[in-house]
C-alpha positions as CSV (number, residue, x, y, z in Angstrom):
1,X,-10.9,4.4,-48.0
2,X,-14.2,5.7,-46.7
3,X,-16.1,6.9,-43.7
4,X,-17.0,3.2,-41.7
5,X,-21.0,3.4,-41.2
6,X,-20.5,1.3,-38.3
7,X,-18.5,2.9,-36.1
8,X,-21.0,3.2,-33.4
9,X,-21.3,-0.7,-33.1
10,X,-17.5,-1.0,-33.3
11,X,-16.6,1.7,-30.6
12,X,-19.5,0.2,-28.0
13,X,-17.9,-3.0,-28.6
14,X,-14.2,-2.3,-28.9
15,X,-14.8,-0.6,-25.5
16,X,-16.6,-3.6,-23.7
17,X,-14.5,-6.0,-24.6
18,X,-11.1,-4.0,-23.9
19,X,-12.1,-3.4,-20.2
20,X,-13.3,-6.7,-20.0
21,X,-9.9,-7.6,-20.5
22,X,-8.0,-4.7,-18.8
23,X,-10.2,-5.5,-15.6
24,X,-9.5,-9.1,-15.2
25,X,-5.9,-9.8,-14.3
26,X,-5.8,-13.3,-15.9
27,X,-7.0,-11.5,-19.1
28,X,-4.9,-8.5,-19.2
29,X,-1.6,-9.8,-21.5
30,X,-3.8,-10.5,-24.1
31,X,-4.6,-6.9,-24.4
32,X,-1.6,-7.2,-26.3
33,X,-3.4,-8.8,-29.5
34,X,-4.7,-4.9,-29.3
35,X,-1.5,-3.0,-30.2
36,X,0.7,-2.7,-33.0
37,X,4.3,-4.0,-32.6
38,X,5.1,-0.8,-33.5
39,X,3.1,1.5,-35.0
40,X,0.3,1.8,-31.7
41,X,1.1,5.0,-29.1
42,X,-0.2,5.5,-25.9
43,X,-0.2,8.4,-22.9
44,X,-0.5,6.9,-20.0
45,X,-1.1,10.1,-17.5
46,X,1.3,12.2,-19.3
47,X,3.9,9.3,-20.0
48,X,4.7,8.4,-23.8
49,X,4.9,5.1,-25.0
50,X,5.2,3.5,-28.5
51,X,4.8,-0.4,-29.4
52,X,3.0,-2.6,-28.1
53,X,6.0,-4.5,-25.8
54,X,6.1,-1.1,-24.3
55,X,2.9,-0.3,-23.7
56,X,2.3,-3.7,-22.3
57,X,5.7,-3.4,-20.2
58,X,3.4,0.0,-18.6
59,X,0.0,-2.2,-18.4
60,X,1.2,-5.1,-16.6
61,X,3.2,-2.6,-14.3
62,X,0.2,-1.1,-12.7
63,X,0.1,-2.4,-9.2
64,X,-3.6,-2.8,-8.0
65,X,-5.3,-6.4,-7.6
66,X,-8.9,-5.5,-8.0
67,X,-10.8,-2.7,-10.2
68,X,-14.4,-1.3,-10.2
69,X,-15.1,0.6,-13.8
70,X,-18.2,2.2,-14.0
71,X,-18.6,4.0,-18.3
72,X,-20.6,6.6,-18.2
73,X,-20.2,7.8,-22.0
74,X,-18.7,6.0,-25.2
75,X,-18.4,8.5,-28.1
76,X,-17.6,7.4,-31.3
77,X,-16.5,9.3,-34.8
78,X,-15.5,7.9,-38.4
79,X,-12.4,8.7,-39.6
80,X,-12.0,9.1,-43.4
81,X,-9.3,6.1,-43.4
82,X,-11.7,3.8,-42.6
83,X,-11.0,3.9,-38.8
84,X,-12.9,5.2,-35.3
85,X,-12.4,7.4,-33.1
86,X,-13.5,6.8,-29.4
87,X,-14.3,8.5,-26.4
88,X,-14.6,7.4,-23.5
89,X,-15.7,8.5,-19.6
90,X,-16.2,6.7,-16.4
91,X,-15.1,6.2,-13.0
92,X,-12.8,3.6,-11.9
93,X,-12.0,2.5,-8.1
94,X,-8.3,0.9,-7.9
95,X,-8.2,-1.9,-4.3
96,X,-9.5,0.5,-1.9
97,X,-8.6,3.7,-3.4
98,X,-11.3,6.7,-3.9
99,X,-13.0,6.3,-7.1
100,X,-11.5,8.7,-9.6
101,X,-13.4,10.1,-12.8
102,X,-11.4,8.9,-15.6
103,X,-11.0,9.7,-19.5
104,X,-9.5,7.5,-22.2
105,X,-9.4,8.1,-26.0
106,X,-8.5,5.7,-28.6
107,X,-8.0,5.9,-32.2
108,X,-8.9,2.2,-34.1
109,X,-7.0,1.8,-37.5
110,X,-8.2,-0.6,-39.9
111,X,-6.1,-3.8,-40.8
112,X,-7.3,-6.9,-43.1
113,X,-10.8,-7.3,-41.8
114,X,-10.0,-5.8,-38.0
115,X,-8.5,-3.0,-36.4
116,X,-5.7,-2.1,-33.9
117,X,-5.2,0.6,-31.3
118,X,-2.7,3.4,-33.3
119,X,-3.5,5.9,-30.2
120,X,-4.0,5.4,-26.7
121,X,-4.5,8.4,-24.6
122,X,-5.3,7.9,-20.9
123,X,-6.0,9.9,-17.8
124,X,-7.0,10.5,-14.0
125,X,-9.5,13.5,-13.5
126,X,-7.5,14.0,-10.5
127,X,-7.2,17.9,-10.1
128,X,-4.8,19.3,-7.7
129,X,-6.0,21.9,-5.8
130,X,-3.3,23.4,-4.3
């Protein structure tokens, strides 16, 4: 395979449509559609998951009921096999909780005429100070 000249179009949008769906409760199990059965890994601050019941099992886990996601950057690289690379910074604000700065990476692997998340990597910029 070759570099994918499109990967800034498919990054921007891979990333606004997977918070669109991450941030709406009613939406969120169909982030499954997203993973591989078993060939997608995520970090979820510091925890290791693999396949997508899994990393689903984590998703629909996480307690809050409302969530305010601001993205302040979306970088995006090709990958030689075809797939992107993807970057991503914001701030999120869980129910009432202090908005946090966040990161989250993702690596998009080609399949048929789509792609699925192989790598998930999430985390708080939460520092502790002490």
């Amino acid at each position: 395979m070759s570099l994918n000249l499109q990967y800034e179009a498919i990054g921007k949008g891979f990333v606004q449509q997977y918070y669109a769906m991450f941030d709406d409760p009613a939406q969120r199990r169909n982030l499954a559609n997203m993973y591989n059965a078993e060939l997608s890994f995520m970090t979820f601050e510091g925890t290791q998951l693999q396949g997508a019941s899994k990393i689903m099992e984590k998703l629909n886990s996480l307690t809050f009921q409302k969530i305010n996601r601001i993205i302040t950057a979306v970088d995006s690289q090709p990958m030689f096999d075809g797939g992107v690379l993807i970057n991503v910074l914001g701030r999120l604000q869980a129910d009432e909780d202090p908005p946090h700065a966040f990161s989250q990476v993702f690596v998009l692997k080609p399949l048929g005429n789509s792609f699925f998340v192989q790598h998930d990597i999430f985390r708080l910029g939460i520092h502790d100070s002490a």
